[in-house]
N, C-alpha and C positions, 0 to 999 in steps of 0.2 A: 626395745621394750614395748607391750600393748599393754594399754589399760582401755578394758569396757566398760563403759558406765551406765547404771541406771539398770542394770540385768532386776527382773521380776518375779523370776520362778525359777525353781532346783534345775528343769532340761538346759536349758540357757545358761545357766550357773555351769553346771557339771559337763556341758558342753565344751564353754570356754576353759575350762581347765583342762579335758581332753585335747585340744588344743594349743596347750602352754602359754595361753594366755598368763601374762605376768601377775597382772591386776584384775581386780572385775569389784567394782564398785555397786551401794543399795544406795537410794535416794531415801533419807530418815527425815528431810526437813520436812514440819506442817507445809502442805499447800502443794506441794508436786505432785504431780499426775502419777508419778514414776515411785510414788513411798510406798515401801511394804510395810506392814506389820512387823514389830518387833520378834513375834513370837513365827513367824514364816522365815523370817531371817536368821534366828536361831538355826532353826529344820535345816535348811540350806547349808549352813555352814558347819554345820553335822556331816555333811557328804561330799563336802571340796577337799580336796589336797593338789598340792602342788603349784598353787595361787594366792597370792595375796590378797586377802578381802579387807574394800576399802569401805568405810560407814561415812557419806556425803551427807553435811547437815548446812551446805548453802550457808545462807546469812540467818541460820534458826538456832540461836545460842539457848531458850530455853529445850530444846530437843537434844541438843549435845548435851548438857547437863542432868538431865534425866535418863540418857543412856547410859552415864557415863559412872552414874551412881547406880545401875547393874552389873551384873557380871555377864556382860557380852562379850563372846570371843570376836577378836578383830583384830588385822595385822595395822592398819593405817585408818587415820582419820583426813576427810576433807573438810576444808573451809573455807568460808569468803574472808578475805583480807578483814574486811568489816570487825569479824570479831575471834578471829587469835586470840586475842586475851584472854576469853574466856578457856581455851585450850591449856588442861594443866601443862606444867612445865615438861616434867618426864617425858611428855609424848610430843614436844614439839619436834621431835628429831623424826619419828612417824606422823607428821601430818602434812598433807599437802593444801598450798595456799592457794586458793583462785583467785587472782589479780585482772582483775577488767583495764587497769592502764600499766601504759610501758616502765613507767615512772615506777609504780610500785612493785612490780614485777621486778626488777632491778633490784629496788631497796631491800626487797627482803632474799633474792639471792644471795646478795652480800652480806644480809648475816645468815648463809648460809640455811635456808629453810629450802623446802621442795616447791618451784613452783607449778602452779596448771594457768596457764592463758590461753585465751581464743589468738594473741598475738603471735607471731614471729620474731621471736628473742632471742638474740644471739648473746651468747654468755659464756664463760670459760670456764666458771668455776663447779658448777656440778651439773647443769640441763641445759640444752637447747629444747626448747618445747613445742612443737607445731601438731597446730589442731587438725584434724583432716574429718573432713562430713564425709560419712558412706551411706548411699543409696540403699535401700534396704534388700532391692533383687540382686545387691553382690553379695550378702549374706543370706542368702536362704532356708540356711541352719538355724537362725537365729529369730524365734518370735518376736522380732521387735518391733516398734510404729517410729515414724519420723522422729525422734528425740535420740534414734541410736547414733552415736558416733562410737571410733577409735581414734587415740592419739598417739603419735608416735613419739618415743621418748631416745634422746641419745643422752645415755646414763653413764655416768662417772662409775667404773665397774670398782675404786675403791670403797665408794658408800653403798655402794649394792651389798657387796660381799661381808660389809660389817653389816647392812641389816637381815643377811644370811650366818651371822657367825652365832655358835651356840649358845645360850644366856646362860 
């Protein structure tokens, strides 16, 4: 599985799905270099198919909460461990946690949530997660500045396929 993060504009968007890019994440928290506008993010997501798009709100719980009371299309939400809780219920099963320690990273495996770490966690029950930095001159295709990585995921292809089964 790939997830891109932090993509900027519809070419790079519609690019990585051309691509079969899995994922491809916006950065919505105040304060990132990497945040679009709500209403650019809409535009975008009017012309993806075949990609998961993920809405990244960091450790910005009133930004989540303000999205959250629109109607924005979005397959997954990210978050810092920090504040889950503000994540309604319904959609903890679509959001992915970003855990800065190994400890926590763990904890919330175990109850089964999605995690993203900068770590190397080995885990049995739905992800191993390892982060990989890409140089920008091996994507070419891709307008990005130093903030682009990919991450590679080895996915429990049972919870893939339920969050592919029809609602």
């Amino acid at each position: 599985m790939i997830k891109i993060n932090h993509l900027t504009n519809l070419h790079d968007a519609r690019f990585a799905a051309a691509e079969n890019v899995d994922f491809i994440s916006f950065a919505m928290a105040k304060g990132n270099i990497r945040k679009i506008p709500l209403t650019l993010y809409q535009d975008i997501a009017q012309w993806i198919a075949g990609t998961y798009l993920v809405l990244d709100f960091e450790e910005d719980a009133n930004s989540l909460l303000e999205t959250l009371n629109k109607s924005i299309p979005f397959d997954f939400l990210q978050v810092h461990a920090s504040i889950i809780h503000f994540v309604p219920t319904n959609l903890l099963e679509r959001t992915f946690v970003f855990c800065p320690s190994e400890f926590e990273a763990l904890n919330f495996l175990e109850q089964s949530f999605i995690v993203e770490s900068y770590l190397n966690i080995q885990h049995d029950k739905h992800f191993q997660i390892v982060h990989v930095d890409c140089k920008k001159e091996n994507f070419k295709n891709y307008t990005l500045d130093y903030s682009f990585f990919l991450e590679n995921y080895e996915l429990d292809y049972e919870l893939f396929n339920k969050w592919n089964a029809p609602n």
